[in-house]
C-alpha positions in Angstrom: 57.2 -48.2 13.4 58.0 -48.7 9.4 56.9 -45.8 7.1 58.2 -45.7 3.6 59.3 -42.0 2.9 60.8 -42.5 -0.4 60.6 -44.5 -3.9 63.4 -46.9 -4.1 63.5 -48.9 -7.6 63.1 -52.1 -5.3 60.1 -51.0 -3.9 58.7 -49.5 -7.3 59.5 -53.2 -8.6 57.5 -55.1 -5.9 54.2 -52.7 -6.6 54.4 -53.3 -10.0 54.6 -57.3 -9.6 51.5 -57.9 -7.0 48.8 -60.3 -7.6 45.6 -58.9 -8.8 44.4 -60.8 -5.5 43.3 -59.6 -2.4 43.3 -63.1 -0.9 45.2 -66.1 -0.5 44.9 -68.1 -4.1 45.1 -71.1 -2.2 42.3 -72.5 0.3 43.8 -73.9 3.1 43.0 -77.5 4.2 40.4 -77.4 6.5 38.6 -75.1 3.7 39.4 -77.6 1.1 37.9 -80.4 3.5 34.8 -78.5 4.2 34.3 -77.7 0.4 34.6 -81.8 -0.5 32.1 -82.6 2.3 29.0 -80.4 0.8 26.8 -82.5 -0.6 24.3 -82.1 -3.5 22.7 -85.8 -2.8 21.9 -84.1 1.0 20.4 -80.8 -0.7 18.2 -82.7 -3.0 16.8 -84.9 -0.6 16.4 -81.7 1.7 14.3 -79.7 -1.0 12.7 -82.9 -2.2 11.4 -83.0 1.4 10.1 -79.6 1.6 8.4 -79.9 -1.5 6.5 -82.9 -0.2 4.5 -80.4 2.4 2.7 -79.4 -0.5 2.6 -75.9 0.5 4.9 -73.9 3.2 2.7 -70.9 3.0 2.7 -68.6 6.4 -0.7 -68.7 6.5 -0.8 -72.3 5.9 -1.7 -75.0 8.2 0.7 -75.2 11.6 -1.3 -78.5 13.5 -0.6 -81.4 10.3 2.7 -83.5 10.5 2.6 -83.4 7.0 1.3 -80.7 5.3 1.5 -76.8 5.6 4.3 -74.4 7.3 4.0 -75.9 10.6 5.1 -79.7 9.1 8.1 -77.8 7.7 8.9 -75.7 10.3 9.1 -79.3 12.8 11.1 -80.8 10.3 14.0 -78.3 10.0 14.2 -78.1 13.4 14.7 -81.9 14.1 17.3 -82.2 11.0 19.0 -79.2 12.0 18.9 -80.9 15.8 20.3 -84.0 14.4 23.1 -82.5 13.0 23.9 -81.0 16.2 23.9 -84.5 17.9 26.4 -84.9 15.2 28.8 -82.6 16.2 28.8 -83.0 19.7 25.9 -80.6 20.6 28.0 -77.6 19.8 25.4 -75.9 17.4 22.7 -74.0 19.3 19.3 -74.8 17.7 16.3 -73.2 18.7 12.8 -71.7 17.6 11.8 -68.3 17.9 8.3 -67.2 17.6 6.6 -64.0 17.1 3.0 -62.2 16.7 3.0 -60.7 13.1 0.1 -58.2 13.7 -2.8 -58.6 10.4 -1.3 -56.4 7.9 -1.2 -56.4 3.9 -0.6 -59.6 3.4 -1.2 -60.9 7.0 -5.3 -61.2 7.2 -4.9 -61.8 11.1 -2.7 -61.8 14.3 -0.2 -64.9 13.5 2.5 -66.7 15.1 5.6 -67.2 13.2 8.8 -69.0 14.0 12.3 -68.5 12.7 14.4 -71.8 13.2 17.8 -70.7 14.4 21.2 -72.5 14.6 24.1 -70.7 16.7 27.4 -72.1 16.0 29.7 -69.6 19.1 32.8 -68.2 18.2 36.0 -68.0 20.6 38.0 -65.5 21.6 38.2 -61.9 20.9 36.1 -62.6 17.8 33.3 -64.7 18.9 31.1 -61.3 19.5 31.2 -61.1 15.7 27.9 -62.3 14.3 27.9 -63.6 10.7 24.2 -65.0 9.5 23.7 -66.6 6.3 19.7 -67.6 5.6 17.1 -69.1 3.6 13.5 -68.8 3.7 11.3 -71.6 4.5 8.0 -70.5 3.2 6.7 -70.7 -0.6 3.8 -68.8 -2.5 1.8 -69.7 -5.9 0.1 -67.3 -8.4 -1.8 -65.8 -5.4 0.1 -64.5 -2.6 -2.8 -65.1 0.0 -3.6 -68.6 -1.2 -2.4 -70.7 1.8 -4.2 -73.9 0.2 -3.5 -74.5 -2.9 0.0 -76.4 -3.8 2.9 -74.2 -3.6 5.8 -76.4 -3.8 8.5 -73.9 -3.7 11.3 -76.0 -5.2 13.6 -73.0 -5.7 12.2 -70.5 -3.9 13.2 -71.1 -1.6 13.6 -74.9 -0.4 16.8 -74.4 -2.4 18.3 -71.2 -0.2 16.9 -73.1 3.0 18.8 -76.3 2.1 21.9 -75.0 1.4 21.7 -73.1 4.9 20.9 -76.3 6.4 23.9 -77.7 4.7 26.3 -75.5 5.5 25.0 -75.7 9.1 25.5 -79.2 9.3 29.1 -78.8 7.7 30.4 -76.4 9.8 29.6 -77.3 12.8 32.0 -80.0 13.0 34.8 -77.1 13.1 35.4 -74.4 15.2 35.6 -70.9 13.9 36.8 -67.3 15.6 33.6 -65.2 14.8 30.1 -66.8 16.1 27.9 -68.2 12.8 24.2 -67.9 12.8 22.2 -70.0 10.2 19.0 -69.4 9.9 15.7 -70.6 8.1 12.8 -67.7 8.6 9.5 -67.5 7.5 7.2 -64.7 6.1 9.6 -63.6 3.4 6.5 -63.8 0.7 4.4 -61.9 3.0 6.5 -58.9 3.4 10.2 -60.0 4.7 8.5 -60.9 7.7 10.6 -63.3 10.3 14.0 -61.9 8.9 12.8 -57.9 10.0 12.0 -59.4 13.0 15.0 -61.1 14.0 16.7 -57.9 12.4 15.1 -55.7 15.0 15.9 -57.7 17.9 19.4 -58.3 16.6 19.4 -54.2 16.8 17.4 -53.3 20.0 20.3 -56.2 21.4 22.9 -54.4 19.8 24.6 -57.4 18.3 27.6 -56.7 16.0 27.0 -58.5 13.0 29.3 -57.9 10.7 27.8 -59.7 8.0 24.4 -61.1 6.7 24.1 -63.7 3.4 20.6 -64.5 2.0 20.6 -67.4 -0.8 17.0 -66.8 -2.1 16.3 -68.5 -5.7 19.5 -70.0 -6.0 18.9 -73.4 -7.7 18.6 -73.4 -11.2 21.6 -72.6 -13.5 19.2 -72.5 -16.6 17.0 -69.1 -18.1 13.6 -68.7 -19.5 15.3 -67.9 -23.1 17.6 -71.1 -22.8 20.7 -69.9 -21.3 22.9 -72.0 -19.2 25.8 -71.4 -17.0 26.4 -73.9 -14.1 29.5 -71.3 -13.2 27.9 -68.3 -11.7 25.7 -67.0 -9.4 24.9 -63.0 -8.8 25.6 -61.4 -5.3 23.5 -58.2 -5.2 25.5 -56.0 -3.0 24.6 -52.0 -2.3 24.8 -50.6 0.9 23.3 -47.2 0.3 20.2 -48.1 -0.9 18.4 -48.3 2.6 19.9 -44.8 3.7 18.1 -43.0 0.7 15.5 -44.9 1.7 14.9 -43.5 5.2 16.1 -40.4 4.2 13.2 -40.2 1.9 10.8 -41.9 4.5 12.2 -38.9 6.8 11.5 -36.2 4.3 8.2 -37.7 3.6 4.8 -36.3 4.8 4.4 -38.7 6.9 5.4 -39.4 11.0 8.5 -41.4 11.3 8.4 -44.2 13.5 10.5 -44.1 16.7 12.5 -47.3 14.8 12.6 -45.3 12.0 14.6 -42.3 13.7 16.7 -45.3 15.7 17.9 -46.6 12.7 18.2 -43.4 10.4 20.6 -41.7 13.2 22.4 -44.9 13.4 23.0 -45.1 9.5 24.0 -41.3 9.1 26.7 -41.9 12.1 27.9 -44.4 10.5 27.8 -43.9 6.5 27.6 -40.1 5.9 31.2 -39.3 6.9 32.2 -42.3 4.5 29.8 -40.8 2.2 31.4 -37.4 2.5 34.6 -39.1 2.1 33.7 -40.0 -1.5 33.2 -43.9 0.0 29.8 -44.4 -1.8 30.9 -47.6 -3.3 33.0 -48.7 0.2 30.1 -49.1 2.8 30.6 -52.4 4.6 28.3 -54.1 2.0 30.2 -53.5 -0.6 33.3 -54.7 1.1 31.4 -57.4 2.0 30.6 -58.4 -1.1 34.5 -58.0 -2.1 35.3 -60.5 -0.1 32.4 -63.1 -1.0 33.3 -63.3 -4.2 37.4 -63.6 -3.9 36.7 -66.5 -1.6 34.6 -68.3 -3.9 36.5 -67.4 -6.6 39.8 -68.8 -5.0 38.4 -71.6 -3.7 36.7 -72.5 -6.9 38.9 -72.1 -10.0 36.4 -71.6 -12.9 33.5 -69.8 -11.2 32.4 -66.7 -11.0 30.9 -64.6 -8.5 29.3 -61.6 -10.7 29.2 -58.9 -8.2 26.3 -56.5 -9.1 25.8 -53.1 -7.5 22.3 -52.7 -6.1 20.6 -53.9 -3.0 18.9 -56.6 -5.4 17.0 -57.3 -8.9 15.1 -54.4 -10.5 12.8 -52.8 -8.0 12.4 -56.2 -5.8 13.8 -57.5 -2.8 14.6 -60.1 0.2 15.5 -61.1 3.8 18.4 -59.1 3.5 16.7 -56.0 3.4 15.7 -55.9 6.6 18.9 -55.9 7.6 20.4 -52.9 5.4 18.0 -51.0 7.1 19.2 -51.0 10.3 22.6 -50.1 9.4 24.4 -54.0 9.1 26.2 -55.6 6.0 23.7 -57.5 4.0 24.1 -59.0 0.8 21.6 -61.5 -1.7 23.0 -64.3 -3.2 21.0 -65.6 -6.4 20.9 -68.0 -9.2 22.8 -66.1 -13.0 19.1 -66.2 -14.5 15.4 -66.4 -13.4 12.9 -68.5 -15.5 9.3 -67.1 -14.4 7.0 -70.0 -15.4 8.6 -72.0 -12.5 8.5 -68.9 -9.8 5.6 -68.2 -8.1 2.7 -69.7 -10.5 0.5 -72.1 -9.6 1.5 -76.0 -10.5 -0.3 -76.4 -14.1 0.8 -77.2 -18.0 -0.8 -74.9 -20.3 0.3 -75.5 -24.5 2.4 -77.9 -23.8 4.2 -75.8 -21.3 4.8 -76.7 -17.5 4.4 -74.1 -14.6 5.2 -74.4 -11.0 8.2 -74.2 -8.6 8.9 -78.0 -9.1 11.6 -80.0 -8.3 12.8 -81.2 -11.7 13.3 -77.8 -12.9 16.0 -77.6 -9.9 20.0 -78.3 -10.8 21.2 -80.0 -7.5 25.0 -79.6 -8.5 24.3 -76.1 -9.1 23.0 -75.3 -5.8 25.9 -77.3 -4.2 28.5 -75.2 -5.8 26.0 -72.2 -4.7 26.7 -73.4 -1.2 30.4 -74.2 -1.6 30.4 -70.3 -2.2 29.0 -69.6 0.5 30.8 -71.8 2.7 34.3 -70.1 1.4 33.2 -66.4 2.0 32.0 -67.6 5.7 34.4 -69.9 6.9 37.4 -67.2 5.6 35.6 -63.9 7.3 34.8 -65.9 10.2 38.6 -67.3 10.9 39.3 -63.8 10.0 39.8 -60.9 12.5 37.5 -57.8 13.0 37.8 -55.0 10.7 40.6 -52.0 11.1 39.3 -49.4 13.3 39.9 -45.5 13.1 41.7 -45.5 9.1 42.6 -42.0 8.1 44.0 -41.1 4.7 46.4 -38.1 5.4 46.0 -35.1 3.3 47.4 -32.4 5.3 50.4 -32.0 2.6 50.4 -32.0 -0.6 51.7 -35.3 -2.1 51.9 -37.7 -4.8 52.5 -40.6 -2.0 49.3 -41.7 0.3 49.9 -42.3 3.9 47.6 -43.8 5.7 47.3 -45.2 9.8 44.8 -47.1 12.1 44.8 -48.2 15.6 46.7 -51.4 16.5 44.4 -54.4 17.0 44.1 -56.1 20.5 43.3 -59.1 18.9 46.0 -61.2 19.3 45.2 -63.7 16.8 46.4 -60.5 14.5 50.0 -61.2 12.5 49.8 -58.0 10.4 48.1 -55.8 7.7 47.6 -55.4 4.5 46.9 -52.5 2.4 44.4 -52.8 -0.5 43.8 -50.6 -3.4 41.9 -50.4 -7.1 41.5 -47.9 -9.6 38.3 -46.0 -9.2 36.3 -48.0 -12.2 37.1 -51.4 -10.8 34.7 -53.2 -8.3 37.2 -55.6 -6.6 40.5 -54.9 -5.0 43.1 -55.1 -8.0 46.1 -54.6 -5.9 47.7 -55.2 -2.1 50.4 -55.2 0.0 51.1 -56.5 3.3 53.1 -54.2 6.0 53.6 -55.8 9.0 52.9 -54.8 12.3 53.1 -51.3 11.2 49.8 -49.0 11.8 51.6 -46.1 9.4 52.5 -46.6 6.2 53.5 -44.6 3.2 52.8 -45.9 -0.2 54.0 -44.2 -3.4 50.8 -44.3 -5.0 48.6 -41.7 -5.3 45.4 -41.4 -3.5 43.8 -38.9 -5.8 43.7 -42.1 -8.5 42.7 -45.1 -6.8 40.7 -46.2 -3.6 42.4 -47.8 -1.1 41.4 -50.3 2.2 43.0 -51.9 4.8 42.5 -55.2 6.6 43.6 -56.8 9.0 45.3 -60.5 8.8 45.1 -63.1 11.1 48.2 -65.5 12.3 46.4 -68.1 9.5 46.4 -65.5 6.4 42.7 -64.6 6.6 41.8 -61.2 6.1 39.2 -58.7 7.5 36.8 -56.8 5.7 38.4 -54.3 4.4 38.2 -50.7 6.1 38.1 -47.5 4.0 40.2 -44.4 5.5 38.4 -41.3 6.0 40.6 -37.9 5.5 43.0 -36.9 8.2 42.6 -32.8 7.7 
């Protein structure tokens, strides 16, 4: 077992020359492949067909073949079906219903269906869960209108179609961890078919390690005129929910038996990290590490801007759901919102036209949205599972940081590799891989810069990254 005890020059030299990377600069072939396949022609024709339901409201009509949720709902199924065919019947596709009780903005007992695709994993991986989803449904001015045209261009035929794409895309290949795509309704009405797959996802206990919404993401342009076909924002904070039911908890109020499930299950998990001084290393943020230096690497030129908060400015989406029960969850979104085209009804007023409409939608854009996508989820999911049990030891006083973790029994696992960054920086500035080793001793000191660890498969794909708690 390798431990550096000392500070050779050598070593000193080989610090001082590592790549600002975390991650392979170079996409490997299949990636490459993947990334060339995506096609914006196929996501325009996909929202262009969702817009032509007229509305996609949850409340909307279910029994028409072509108008209303229900129309929709049918549709994605059978393209999602035909890609299957496609790929030899390997990806899973079903529809799950539910009862959504009457509620705010449910005015009765309603059945609602999320349209799932499974594409299984294999090996010591493929009980790692990664879902990536859109929502299917669409809202006007009036959030309980389910008549009146609500065309829902970009939100969120955009998010849907890009899930559908990268369904149909990577199916054709075969990956370690076990990729769920989804396209759920209700998220206008309160988040609904994502909290509920959440919750069964949890009563299950299913280890997903990751969850992607793409919600708004198909318009590169601003209200105010700005433009920049070169970035997209991935909201990614994974303390948020814990204050959250911490406060609910605290609140004069009785806590649900889901809420106490989920609360005990959080504070297990993300208080000793917490403690630790790990409030910007919860699996979401590391999640959201890796997202954007796969995109980045696979797409020279664009940026992923990696913002610190569960999403926008007191608002939210599908992913919620699942940062409240204790999983990685990040939102992926377009670099600016223009609010006559979200959520209005279809109208021109002074010259000036309103409405979620599909000329107001930049198809290229939301191909390259997907492209980033497809590199975060195809890496993680060739990848192997996070490091287990990471401790930082402090019982001596040192300038050098020593840290260890249990060996994998993966055996798809070459090696590790030891991240760090200075405290200021969002993204891992800094790595070195180790080997075999599960000890090492690095002469750089902890009490300046955060470190990780991952784990790298035989391929070169790396984990999310662990962060070490203390070893007293």
């Amino acid at each position: 077992m390798l431990r550096h005890t000392a500070r050779p020059f050598a070593f000193a030299l080989t610090l001082l020359a590592l790549s600002a990377q975390a991650q392979p600069a170079v996409p490997a072939d299949e990636l490459k492949a993947m990334l060339a396949e995506v096609s914006p022609a196929r996501i325009e024709a996909r929202i262009r067909k969702l817009v032509s339901f007229g509305t996609r409201h949850t409340l909307s009509d279910i029994a028409s073949d072509t108008r209303g949720i229900g129309a929709a709902r049918r549709w994605i199924t059978a393209e999602l079906t035909a890609c299957s065919k496609a790929a030899g019947g390997r990806l899973q596709v079903e529809e799950q219903s539910f009862i959504e009780p009457a509620g705010n903005r449910v005015s009765q007992p309603t059945e609602l269906v999320n349209v799932v695709a499974t594409l299984p994993g294999r090996g010591a991986s493929k009980s790692r869960v990664l879902v990536v989803s859109g929502h299917y449904d669409s809202r006007n001015s009036d959030v309980m209108d389910s008549l009146g045209e609500a065309p829902g261009a970009n939100d969120d035929a955009s998010g849907t179609a890009a899930v559908m794409e990268l369904a149909c895309v990577m199916a054709r290949r075969q990956f370690d961890a076990t990729l769920v795509f989804m396209a759920v309704p209700g998220e206008e009405q309160g988040l609904l078919g994502a909290a509920q797959w959440a919750r069964e996802a949890r009563a299950a206990g299913t280890n997903v390690e990751a969850m992607i919404t793409n919600d708004i993401i198909g318009s590169s342009r601003g209200d105010a005129g700005q433009v920049d076909p070169k970035r997209l924002r991935l909201f990614a904070d994974g303390l948020d929910p814990l204050v959250r039911l911490l406060t609910a908890a605290n609140a004069n109020r009785p806590a649900t038996e889901a809420d106490t499930k989920a609360l005990a299950a959080m504070q297990a998990e993300l208080l000793p990290l917490l403690q630790a001084g790990g409030s910007e290393d919860l699996p979401t943020h590391q999640l959201g590490r890796h997202l954007k230096a796969a995109a980045e690497a696979a797409m020279p030129g664009f940026t992923v801007q990696l913002i610190q908060r569960r999403d926008r400015y007191l608002r939210g989406g599908d992913h919620i759901p699942f940062l409240e029960r204790g999983y990685a969850a990040v939102r992926i979104s377009e670099p600016f919102e223009n609010f006559a085209h979200q959520h209005q009804n279809p109208r021109t007023e002074n010259g000036v036209v309103y409405g979620d409409l599909p000329e107001f939608v930049d198809f290229a854009y939301v191909g390259d949205v997907t492209r980033a996508n497809l590199a975060g989820l195809a890496t993680l999911a060739w990848a192997p599972a996070p490091v287990k049990g990471l401790r930082l030891d402090a019982r001596e006083l040192t300038n050098d940081s020593t840290l260890e973790w249990q060996p994998s029994d993966d055996p798809e696992v070459a090696g590790y590799r030891v991240v760090w960054r200075d405290t200021d920086s969002a993204a891992w500035q800094q790595f070195k891989d180790v080997g075999r080793v599960t000890r090492v001793t690095l002469p750089v000191s902890k009490d300046n810069v955060v470190f990780g660890v991952q784990a790298v498969s035989r391929k070169g794909y790396a984990s999310l990254a662990a962060f070490p708690l203390p070893r007293r």
